[in-house]
C-alpha positions in Angstrom: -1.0 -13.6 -18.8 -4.2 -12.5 -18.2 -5.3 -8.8 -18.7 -8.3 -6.8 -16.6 -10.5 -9.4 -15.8 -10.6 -12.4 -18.6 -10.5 -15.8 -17.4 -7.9 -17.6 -16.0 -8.2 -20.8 -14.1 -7.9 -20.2 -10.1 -7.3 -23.4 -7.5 -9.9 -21.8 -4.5 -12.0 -22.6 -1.9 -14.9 -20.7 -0.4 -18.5 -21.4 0.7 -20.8 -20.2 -2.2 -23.0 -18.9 0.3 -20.7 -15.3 -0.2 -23.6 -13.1 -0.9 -23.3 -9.9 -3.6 -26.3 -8.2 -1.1 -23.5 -6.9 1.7 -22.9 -3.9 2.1 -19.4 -1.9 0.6 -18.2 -1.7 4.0 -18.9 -5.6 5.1 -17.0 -6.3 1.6 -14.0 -4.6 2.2 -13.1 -5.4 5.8 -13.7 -8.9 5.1 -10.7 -8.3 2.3 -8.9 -6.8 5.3 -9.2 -9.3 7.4 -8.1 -11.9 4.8 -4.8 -9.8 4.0 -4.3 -9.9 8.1 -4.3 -13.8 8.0 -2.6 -14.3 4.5 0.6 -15.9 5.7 -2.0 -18.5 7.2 -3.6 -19.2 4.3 -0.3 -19.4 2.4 0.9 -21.9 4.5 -2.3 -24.3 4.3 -1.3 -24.4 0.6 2.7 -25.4 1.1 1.6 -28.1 4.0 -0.7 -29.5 0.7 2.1 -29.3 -1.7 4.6 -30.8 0.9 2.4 -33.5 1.7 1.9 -34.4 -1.9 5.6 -34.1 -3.3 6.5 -36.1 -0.5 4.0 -38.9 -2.0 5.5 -38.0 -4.9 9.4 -38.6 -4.1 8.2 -41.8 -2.9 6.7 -43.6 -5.7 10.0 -44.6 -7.7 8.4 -47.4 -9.6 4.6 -46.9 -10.3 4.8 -44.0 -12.8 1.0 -44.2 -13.0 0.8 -42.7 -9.4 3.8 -40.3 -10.1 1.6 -39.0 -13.3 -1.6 -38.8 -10.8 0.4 -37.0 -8.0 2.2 -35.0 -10.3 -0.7 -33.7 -11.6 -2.4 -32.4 -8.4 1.1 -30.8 -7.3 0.9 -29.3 -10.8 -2.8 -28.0 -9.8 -1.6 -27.1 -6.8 1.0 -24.7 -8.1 -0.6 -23.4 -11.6 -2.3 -20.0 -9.8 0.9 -19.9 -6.7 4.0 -20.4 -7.9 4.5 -20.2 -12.0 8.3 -21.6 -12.2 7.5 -24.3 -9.9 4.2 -25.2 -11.9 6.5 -25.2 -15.0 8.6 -27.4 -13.2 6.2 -30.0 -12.4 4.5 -30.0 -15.9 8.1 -30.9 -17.2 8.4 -33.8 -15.1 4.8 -35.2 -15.9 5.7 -34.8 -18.9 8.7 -37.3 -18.8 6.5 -39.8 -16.5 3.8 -39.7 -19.8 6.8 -40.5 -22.3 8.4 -43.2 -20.0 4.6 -44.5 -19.5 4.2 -44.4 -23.4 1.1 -43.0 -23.2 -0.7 -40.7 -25.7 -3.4 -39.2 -23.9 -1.5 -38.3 -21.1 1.5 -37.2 -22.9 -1.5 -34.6 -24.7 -2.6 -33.8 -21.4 1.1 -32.8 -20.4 1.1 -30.6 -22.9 -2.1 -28.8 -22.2 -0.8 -28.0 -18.6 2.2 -26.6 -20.1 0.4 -24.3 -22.1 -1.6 -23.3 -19.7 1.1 -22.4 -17.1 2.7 -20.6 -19.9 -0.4 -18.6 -20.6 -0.7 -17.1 -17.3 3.0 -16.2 -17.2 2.5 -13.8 -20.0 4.5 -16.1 -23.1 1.9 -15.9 -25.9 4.9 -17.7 -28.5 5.4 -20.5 -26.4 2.0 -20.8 -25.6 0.7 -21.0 -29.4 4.0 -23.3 -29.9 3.0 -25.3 -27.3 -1.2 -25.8 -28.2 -0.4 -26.2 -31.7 1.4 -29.3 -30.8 -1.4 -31.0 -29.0 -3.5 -33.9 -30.5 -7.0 -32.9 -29.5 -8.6 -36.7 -30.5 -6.5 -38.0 -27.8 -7.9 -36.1 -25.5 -11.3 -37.2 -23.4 -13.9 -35.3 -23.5 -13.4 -33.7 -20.5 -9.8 -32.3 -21.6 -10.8 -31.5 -24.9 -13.3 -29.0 -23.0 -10.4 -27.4 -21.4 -8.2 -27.7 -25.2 -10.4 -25.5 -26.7 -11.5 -23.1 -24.1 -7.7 -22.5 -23.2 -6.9 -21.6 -27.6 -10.2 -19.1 -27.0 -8.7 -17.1 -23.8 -5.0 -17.8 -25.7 -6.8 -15.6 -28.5 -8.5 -13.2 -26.3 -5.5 -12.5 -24.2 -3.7 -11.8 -26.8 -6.0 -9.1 -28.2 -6.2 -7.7 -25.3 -2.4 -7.5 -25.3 -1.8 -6.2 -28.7 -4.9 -3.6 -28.4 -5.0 -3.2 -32.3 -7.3 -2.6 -34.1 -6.6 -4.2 -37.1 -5.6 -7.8 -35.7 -7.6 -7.8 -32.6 -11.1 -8.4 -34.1 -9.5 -11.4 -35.9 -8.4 -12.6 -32.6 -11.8 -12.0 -30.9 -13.3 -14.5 -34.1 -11.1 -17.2 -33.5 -11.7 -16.6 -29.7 -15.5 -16.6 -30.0 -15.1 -20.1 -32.7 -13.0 -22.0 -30.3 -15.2 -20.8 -27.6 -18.0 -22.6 -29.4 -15.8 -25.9 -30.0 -15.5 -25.4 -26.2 -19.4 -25.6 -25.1 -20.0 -28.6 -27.4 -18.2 -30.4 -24.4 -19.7 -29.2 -21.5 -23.4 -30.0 -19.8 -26.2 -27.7 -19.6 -26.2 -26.1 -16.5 -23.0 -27.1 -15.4 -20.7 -24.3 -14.3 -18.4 -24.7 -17.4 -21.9 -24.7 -19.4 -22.6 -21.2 -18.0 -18.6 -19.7 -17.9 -17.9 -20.2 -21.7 -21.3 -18.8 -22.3 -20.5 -15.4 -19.9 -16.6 -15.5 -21.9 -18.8 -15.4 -25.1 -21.2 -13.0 -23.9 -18.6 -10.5 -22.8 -16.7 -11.5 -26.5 -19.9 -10.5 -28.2 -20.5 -7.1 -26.5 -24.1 -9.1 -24.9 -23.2 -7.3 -21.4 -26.9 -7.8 -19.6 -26.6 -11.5 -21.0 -23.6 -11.5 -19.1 -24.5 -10.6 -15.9 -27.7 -12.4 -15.9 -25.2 -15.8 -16.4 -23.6 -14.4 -13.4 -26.7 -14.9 -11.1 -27.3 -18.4 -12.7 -23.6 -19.1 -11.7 -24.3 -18.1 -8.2 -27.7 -20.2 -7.9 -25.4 -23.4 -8.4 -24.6 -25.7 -6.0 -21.8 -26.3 -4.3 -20.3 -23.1 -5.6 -16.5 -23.5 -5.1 -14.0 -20.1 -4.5 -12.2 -20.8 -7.6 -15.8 -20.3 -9.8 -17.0 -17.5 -7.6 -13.7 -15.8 -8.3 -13.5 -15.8 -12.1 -17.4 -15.3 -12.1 -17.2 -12.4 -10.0 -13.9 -11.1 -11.8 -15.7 -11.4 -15.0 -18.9 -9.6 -13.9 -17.1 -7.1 -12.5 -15.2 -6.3 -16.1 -18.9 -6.0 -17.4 -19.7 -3.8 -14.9 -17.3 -1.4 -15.8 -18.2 -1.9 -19.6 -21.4 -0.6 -18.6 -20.1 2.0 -16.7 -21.0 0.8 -13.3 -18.4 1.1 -11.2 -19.5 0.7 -8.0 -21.2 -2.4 -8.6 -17.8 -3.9 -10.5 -16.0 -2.3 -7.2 -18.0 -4.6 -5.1 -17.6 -7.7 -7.2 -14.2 -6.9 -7.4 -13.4 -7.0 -3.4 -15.3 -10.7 -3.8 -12.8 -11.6 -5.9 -10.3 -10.1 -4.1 -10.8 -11.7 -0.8 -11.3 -15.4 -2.4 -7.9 -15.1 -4.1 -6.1 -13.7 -0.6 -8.1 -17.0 0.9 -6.9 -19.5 -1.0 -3.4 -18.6 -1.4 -3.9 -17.4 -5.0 -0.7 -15.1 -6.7 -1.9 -15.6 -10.1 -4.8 -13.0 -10.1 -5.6 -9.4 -11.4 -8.7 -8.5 -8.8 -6.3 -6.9 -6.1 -4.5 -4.6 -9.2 -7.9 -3.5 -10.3 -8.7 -2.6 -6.8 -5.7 -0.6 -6.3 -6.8 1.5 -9.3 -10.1 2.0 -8.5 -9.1 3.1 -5.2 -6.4 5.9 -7.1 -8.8 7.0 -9.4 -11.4 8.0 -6.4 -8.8 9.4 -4.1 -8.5 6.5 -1.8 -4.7 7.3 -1.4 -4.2 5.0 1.7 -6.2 2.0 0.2 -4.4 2.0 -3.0 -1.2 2.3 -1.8 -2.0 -0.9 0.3 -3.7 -3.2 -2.5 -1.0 -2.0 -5.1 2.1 -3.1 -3.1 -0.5 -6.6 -2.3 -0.8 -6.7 -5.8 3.2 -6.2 -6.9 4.4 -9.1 -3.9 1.7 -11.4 -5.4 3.1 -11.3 -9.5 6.4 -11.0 -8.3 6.0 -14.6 -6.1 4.1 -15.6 -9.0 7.0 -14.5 -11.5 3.9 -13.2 -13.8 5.6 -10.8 -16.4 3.5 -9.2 -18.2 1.6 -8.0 -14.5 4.5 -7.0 -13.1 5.2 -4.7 -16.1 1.3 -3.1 -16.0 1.4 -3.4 -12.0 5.1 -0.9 -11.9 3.3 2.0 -13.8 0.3 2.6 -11.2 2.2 1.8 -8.6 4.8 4.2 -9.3 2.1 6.7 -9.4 0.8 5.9 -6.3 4.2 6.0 -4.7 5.0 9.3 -5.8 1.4 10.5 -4.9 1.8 9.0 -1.5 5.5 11.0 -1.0 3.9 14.2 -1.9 1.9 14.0 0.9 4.0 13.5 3.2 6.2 16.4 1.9 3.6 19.0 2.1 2.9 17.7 5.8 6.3 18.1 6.7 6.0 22.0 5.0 2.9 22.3 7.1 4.5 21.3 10.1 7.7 23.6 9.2 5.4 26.2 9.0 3.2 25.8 12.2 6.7 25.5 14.4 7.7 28.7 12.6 4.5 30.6 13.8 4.7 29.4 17.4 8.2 29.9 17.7 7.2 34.1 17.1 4.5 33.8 19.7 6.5 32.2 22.1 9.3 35.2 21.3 6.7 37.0 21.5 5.6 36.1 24.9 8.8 36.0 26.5 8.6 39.6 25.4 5.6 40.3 27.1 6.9 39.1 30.3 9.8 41.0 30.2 8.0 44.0 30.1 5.6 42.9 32.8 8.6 42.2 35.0 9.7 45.6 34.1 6.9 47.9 35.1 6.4 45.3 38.3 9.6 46.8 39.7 8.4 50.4 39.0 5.4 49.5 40.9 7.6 48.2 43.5 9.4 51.7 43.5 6.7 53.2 43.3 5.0 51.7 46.4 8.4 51.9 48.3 8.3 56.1 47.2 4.2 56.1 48.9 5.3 54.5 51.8 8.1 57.0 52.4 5.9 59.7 51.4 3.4 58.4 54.2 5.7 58.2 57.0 6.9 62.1 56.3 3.4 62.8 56.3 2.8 62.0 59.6 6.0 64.3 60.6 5.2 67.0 58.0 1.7 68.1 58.3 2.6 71.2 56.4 3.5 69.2 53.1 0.3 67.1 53.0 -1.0 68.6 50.0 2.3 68.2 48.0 2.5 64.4 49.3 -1.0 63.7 48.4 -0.3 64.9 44.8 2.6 62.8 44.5 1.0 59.6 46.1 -2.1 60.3 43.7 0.4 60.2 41.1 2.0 57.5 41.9 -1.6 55.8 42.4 -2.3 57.0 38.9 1.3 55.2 37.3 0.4 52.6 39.0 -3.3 52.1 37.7 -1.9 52.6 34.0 0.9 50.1 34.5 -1.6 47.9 35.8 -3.9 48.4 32.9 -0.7 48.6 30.6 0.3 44.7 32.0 -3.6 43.6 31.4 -3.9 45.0 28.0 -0.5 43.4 26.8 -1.7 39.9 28.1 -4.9 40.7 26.3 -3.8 41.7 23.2 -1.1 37.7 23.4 -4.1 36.1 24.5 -6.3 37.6 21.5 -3.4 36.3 19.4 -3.1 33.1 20.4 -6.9 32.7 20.7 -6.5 33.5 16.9 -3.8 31.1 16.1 -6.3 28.4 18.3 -9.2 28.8 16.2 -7.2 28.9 13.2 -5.5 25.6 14.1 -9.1 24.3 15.1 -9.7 25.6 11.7 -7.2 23.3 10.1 -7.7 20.2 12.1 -11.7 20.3 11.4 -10.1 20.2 8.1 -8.2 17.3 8.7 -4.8 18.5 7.5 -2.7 17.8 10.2 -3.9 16.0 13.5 -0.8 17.5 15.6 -1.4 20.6 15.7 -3.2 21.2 18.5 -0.5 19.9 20.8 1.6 22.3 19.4 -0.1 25.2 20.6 -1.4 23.6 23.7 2.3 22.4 24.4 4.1 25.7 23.3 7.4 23.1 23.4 9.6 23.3 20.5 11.9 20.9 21.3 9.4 18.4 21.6 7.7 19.4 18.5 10.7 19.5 17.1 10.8 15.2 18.6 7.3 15.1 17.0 8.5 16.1 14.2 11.2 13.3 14.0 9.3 10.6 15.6 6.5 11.7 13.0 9.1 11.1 10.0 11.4 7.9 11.4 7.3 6.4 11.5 6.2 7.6 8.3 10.1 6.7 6.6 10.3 3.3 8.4 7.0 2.3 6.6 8.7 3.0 3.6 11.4 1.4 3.9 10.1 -1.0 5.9 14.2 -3.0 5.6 15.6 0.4 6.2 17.5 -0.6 9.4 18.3 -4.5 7.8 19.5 -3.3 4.7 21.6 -0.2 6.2 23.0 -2.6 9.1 24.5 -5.3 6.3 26.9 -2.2 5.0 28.5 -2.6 8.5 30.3 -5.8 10.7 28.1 -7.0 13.3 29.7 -5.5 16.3 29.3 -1.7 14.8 25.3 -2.3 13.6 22.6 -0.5 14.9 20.1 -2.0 16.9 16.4 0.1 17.3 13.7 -1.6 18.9 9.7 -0.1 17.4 9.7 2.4 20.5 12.9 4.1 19.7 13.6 7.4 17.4 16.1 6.5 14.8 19.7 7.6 15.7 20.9 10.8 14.2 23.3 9.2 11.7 20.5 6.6 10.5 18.3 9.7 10.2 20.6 11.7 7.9 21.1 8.7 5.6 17.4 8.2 5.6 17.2 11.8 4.6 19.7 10.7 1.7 17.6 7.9 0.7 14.8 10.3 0.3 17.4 12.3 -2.0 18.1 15.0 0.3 21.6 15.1 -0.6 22.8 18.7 0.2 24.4 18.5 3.7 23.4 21.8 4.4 19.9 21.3 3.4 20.3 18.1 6.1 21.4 20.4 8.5 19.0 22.8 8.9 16.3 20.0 8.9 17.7 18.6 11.6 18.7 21.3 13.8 22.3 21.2 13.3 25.0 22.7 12.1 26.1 21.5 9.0 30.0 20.5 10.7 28.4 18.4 12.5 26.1 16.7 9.8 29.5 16.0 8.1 31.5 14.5 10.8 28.2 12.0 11.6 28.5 11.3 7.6 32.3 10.6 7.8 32.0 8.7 11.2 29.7 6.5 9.6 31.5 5.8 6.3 34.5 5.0 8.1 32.8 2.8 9.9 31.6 0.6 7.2 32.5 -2.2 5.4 32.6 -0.9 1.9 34.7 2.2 0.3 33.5 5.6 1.2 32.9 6.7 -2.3 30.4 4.2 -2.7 28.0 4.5 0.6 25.7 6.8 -0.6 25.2 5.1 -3.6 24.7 2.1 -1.8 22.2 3.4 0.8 19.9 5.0 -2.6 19.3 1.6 -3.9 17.6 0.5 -0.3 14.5 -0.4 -1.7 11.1 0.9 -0.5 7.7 -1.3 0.1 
């Protein structure tokens, strides 16, 4: 395996054309856009490798073709598919031995070495290129012989990070590096490749990038050179400490592996770190689980091993989040559940001094129909209707300052929402207090975490139906909530254990959150005291 960004030998396609000069934003939706179409470019890749083992199941007598063919699936596999490249430099191996040739029975073994290389087996790779007989090699192959012991060297220095055995490593590395350019033209990509690989060996970083821009002025540039050139200038970039020049080269790299249907690659990882490291949460989340489905097609050990640390990191960062929005949204249905108590209050009391006023209307009417039969009380009428007048002016100014004083408050729990969503800490919020509707916010607040849960656990629903028979599985199209019982055992999975935690969650009481969990059990095809269990190892992304 290859660590950070040293070489490793990519089979890509792209126009050199690819220019360094866009901007960070042109870069990375190109990358986008090439993870949106990946499965295409995958299967370009399988419709080569078909068409060629099928040539290759074919030929039964001439082994010369079979060695050819075997060779290009070989090529075809080395930076896709590691246990199937192993595979085919077994079987050209045999072909050479049957064929009684030396050279390619050498050239077998270089493949070999190399596959095993980028899988991460240093012992069998040193076993392996120690067996090789480099003077039956052409030229062309001895080239490759020695620049593979360099990079065998280098990776593993990189690997042991000691420093009393790596700088030994780095000497043989830079030697056989040497050996290396003796084969290679002048100006030839090759030429220019071992010389960057020494450069960066050497600590010569501006030497390095400057071979980076001759590498990009060749002709006929193909995506595999641009890749490792780009890689490798990017790994300089960061040596010197520029990081946003290396995160540009880096999306380059990125996007020419996702192209050409490469697994074998450490751009995408390196991505997803520089993402974490500046807060890109979202970003990194996405290029890490990109990076973790391409070692583990790949089978690349050693990658998966570095890949699980950051991206358990990332995970747990990501979950976080989403807790603390689920806390804010716990809150904010708290506070206008009081206001809405609140208001019903209000009203109440409205309704209350509306049927005073009522009375008291009904009282001046009588009062004004005696008047007109008792003259002689007119002054003690008019003292009672101006009192009634006056009860009903301070009711009326009672009702007005109440509604002011819940319009003042919700005005203040507006602006501090406002406050909070010019913030950008929850883009809901406003509905809530617009809407004033806690059971939907309470279906917000579902629909909000079956969405955020389901992209988790993206095989939530698959995985949770296999623990059942096929006529008692649950069946939710992308428009639907989850069901209540698949939402307490995604609750589980989250490790939200305590029923009576569940309960209050949910909005139920915890009787009920039991006889869901028992209905459910029962239901399934495995023992009861083994569900849960069985529903924490769902795995996430």
């Amino acid at each position: 395996m290859k660590f950070f960004f040293l070489f490793g030998i990519f089979l890509l396609s792209l126009h050199s054309s690819v220019a360094d000069s866009r901007s960070r934003g042109q870069l990375h939706q190109e990358l986008k856009q090439a993870l949106q179409h990946k499965q295409e470019y995958d299967a370009q890749r399988r419709n080569r490798i078909a068409i060629l083992t099928a040539a290759y199941a074919s030929n039964k007598k001439d082994n010369e073709a079979k060695f050819d063919l075997g060779l290009r699936i070989y090529d075809e596999y080395k930076a896709f598919k590691y246990d199937s490249a192993f595979a085919y430099s077994q079987k050209i191996t045999q072909v050479a031995h049957r064929l009684n040739n030396p050279e390619k029975t050498e050239i077998a073994k270089l493949k070999l070495a190399f596959i095993l290389l980028s899988s991460g087996m240093f012992k069998e790779t040193f076993e392996t290129i120690d067996a090789i007989r480099p003077n039956r090699l052409s030229s062309a192959d001895k080239l490759d012989y020695y620049f593979l012991k360099a990079r065998a060297y280098s990776d593993l220095g990189v690997f042991n990070q000691d420093q009393v055995y790596q700088p030994a490593y780095n000497t043989k590395a830079q030697a056989y590096a040497d050996t290396a350019l003796q084969f290679s033209q002048p100006g030839t990509y090759d030429n220019l490749a071992i010389r960057q690989f020494q450069a960066v060996k050497s600590g010569a970083l501006q030497e390095g990038v400057d071979l980076y821009r001759q590498i990009r002025a060749l002709p006929n540039l193909t995506l595999h050179q641009l890749a490792v050139s780009a890689s490798t200038t990017a790994y300089i970039y960061t040596l010197l400490q520029q990081e946003e020049k290396a995160y540009e080269l880096l999306l380059v790299s990125a996007t020419a592996d996702v192209k050409s249907a490469t697994k074998e690659t450490v751009a995408i990882f390196q991505l997803s770190d520089y993402c974490y490291r500046h807060g890109d949460l979202e970003n990194a989340y996405a290029y890490i689980k990109e990076a973790r489905a391409q070692a583990a097609f790949y089978k690349a050990r050693q990658r998966q091993i570095e890949i699980s640390h950051i991206s358990s990191v990332i995970e747990a960062q990501k979950i976080n989040i989403i807790e603390n929005q689920r806390r804010s949204l716990k809150i904010y249905a708290v506070a206008v559940t009081v206001l809405v108590l609140f208001a019903i209050g209000f009203v109440i009391i409205i309704f209350q001094q509306l049927r005073k006023l009522q009375k008291a209307g009904q009282l001046i009417s009588v009062t004004n129909r005696e008047l007109q039969e008792r003259n002689h009380e007119l002054r003690q009428l008019n003292t009672g209707l101006n009192e009634a007048n006056k009860i009903k002016e301070e009711y009326i100014a009672y009702y007005f300052h109440n509604n002011s004083q819940l319009i003042d408050k919700l005005d203040v729990l507006r602006k501090a929402l406002d406050t909070q969503l010019e913030n950008k800490q929850y883009g809901a919020v406003r509905k809530l207090v617009d809407a004033i509707n806690i059971k939907q916010q309470r279906n917000e607040l579902f629909k909000g975490f079956d969405t955020v849960f389901l992209r988790l656990f993206p095989h939530f629903i698959e995985q949770f139906n296999s623990l059942f028979k096929q006529e008692d599985q649950y069946h939710v199209s992308e428009e639907q909530l989850l069901p209540t019982e698949l939402r307490i055992f995604a609750l589980i999975r989250l490790g939200i254990t305590d029923s009576e935690q569940i309960s209050r969650m949910l909005g139920y009481s915890i009787n009920t959150i039991y006889t869901y969990k028992t209905r459910v059990k029962n239901r399934s095809i495995i023992p009861n005291e083994e569900f849960e269990a069985r529903i924490l190892a769902i795995n996430a992304i």
